[in-house]
N, C-alpha and C positions, 0 to 999 in steps of 0.2 A: 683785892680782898680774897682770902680764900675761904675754900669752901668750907672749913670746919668751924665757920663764924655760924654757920646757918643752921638752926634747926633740922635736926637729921630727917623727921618725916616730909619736911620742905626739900630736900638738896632734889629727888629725883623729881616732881613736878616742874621744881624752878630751873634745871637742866632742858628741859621742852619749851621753857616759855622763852630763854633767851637766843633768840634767831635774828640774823640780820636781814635785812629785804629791802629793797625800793620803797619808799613813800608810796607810791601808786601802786604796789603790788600788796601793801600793807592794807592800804585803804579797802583796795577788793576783795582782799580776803575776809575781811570783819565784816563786811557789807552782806557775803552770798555766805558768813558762819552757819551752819545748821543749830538749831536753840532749842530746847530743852520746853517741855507743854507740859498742862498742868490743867485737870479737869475741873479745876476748884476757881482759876482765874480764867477771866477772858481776856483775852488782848488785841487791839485792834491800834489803826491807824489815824492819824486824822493832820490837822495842820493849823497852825498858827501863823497867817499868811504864809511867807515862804518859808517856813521852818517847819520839817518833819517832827511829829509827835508820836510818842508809842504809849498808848493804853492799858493802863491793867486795872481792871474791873471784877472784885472778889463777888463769885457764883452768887457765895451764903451771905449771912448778913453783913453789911457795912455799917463800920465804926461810927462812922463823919468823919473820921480823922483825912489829910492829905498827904501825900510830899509830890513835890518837884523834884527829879531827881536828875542829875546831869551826868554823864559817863566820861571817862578818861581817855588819854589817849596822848601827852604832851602837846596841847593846844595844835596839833600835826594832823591825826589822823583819829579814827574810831566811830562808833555806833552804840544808838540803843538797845542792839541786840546782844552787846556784848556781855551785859551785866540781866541777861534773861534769869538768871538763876537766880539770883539776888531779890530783882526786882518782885518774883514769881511769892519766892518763899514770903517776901514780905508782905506783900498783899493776902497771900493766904495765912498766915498766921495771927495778922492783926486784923484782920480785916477794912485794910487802907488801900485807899483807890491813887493807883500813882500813877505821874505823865512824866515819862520819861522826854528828854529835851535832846534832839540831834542840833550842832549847830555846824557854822562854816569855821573852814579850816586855814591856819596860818601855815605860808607864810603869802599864801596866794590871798586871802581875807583877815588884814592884820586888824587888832583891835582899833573900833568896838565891836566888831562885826560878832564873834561869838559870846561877848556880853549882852548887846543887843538880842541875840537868838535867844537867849535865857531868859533872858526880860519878857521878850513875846511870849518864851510859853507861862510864865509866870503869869502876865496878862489872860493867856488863855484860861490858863485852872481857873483862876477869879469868875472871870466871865462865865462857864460852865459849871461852877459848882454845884448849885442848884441842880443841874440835871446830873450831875454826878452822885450824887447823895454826899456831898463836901462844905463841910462849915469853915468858910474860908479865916477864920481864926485859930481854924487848927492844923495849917498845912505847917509842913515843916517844909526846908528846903534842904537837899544834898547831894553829895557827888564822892565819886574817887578822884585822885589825883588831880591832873590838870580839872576834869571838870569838878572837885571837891572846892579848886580854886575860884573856878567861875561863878559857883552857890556862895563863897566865903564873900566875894566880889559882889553878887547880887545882892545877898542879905544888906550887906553898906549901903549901896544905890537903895534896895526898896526904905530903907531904914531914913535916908535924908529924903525921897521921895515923901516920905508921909505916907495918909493913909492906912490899909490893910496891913501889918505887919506878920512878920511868920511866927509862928510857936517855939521853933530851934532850928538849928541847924546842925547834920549830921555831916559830918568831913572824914571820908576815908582817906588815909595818907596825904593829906592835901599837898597843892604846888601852890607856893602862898608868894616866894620870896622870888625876884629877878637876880637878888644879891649875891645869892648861893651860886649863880651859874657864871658871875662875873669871877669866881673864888680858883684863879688857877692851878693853886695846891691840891682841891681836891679831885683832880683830874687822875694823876697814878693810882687813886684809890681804886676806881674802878667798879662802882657800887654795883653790886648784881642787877639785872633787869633794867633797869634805868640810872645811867652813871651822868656825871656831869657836862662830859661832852653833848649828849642827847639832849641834857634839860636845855642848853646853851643854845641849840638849835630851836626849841620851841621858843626858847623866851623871844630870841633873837626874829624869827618870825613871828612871832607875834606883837613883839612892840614895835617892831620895823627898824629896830636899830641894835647895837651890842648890849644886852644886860651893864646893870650896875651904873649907869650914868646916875646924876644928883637928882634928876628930877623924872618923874613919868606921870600920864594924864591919871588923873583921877579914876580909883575902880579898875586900873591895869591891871595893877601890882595888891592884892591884899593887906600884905604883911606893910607895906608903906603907908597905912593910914595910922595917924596920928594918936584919933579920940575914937575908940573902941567901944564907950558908952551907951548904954541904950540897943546893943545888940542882943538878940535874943539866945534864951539856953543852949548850951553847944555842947556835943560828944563828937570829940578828935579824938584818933585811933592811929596809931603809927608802929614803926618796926623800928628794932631800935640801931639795925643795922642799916637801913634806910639812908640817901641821900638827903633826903628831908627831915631827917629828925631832929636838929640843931633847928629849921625854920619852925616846923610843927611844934616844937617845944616852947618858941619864942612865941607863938602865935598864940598858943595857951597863956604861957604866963602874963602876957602884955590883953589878952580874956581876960582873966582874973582879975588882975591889979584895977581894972575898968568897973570892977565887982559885976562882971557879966559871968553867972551861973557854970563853968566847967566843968565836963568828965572827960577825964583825961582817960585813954587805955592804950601801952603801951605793950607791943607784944616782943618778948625777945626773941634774938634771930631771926626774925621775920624781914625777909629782902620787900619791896617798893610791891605792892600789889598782892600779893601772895593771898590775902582773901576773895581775889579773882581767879586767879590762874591753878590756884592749889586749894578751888574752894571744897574738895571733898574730905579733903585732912581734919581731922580734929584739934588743929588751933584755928583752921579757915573757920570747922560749923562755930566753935566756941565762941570766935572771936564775934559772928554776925548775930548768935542767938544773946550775947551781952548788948549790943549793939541795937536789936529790935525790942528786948524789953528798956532800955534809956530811951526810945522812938513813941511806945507803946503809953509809957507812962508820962511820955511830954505832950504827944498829942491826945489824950486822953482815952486812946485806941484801947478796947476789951476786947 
């Protein structure tokens, strides 16, 4: 791909984001990121048995509103810390209390192991709402990428679970499809930040076998469920230059036809992440402050 697909104020951030490194050097360096504070939220630690949780507890008033919210990383590597900025603004501006969710990582913990991590903290928000000031009817659930997958995955499971259901779900660039990484052809592509050889290696570790087989367990694979119905309001957000956006679009429209409530926002030029990595650009703030009022107005957040 080159570079004159990419929105110009994008091409110098997304130049720094793309670096090759060891899995194990990748993982420690997002682990010891230095994060971004913010006098207005507090953030602390806590645990859902053996899954790490991160806290963010707004100073001033809270909403009731919730989210879950899951971080990316190609089901490989990553941290709750990495989406510090995000997760900060959003709690300060809505005034919404989020538990951000670390889980384990493929190909050493193949699925369920980071669906089940999600589940737990989802189990957890429940269980503490009440001391959280959270009306567990109005959590939303969400993620970037790989973990935008894992919230897409969750909402299904909580959804045939019964019970508590979530208010929406918010999916930044999600990793929805295994089928895209079985797709030889679009390997020359070369997609900025995240190309198809890399998805290949998540999927690949995480299902414990080659993408694209006929069948995979239940809740792997998102985009592979059937009956979409009954799932709650969704705001998906993709780049249009993305590896994912042939899946993110599928995953909308097969939303839709289910007649489950979609906002679709589609950003042009924008390569696989770029409202992480290039969040101080003005299609990054644009893209998050469309993003938190669709959050605002679904979980009933003032």
């Amino acid at each position: 791909m080159e570079i004159e697909h990419v929105l110009p104020e994008l091409r110098q951030p997304m130049k720094r984001a793309q670096f090759s490194a060891p899995r194990w050097l990748v993982r420690t360096m997002v682990r010891i990121m230095r994060v971004p504070r913010s006098a207005a939220v507090r953030v602390r630690s806590a645990r859902a048995g053996s899954v790490r949780l991160r806290i963010y507890e707004p100073a001033g008033p809270r909403s009731g509103a919730g989210l879950l919210w899951v971080h990316g990383g190609g089901l490989l590597f990553g941290d709750a810390k990495q989406d510090e900025a995000l997760c900060l603004s959003t709690a300060e501006r809505l005034g919404i209390v989020i538990v951000s969710a670390n889980y384990r990582f493929a190909p050493e913990h193949p699925f369920p192991a980071a669906h089940d991590d999600v589940g737990a903290a989802w189990h957890w928000l429940l269980g503490h709402a009440a001391e959280l000031g959270v009306t567990p009817e109005r959590i939303v659930v969400g993620g970037e990428s790989a973990g935008a997958g894992l919230a897409a995955a969750l909402v299904q499971r909580i959804h045939d679970d019964g019970g508590v259901q979530p208010r929406g779900q918010w999916l930044f660039a999600p990793m929805l499809d295994d089928r895209t990484a079985a797709r030889r052809e679009l390997d020359p592509v070369k997609h900025f930040v995240w190309d198809n050889e890399a998805n290949r290696d998540g999927w690949s570790g995480y299902l414990g076998h080659e993408p694209g087989r006929a069948a995979v367990p239940s809740y792997a694979v998102p985009a592979r469920r059937a009956d979409l119905s009954g799932l709650p309001a969704t705001f998906i957000t993709w780049g249009d230059i993305e590896l994912f956006a042939e899946e993110d679009q599928a995953y909308a429209e097969a939303l839709a036809a289910a007649d489950v409530p979609v906002t679709v926002d589609v950003v042009g030029g924008a390569p696989h992440g770029f409202e992480n990595w290039a969040k101080d650009t003005p299609a990054a703030r644009a893209l998050l402050e469309r993003a938190q009022d669709w959050l605002r107005t679904v979980s009933g957040a003032s």
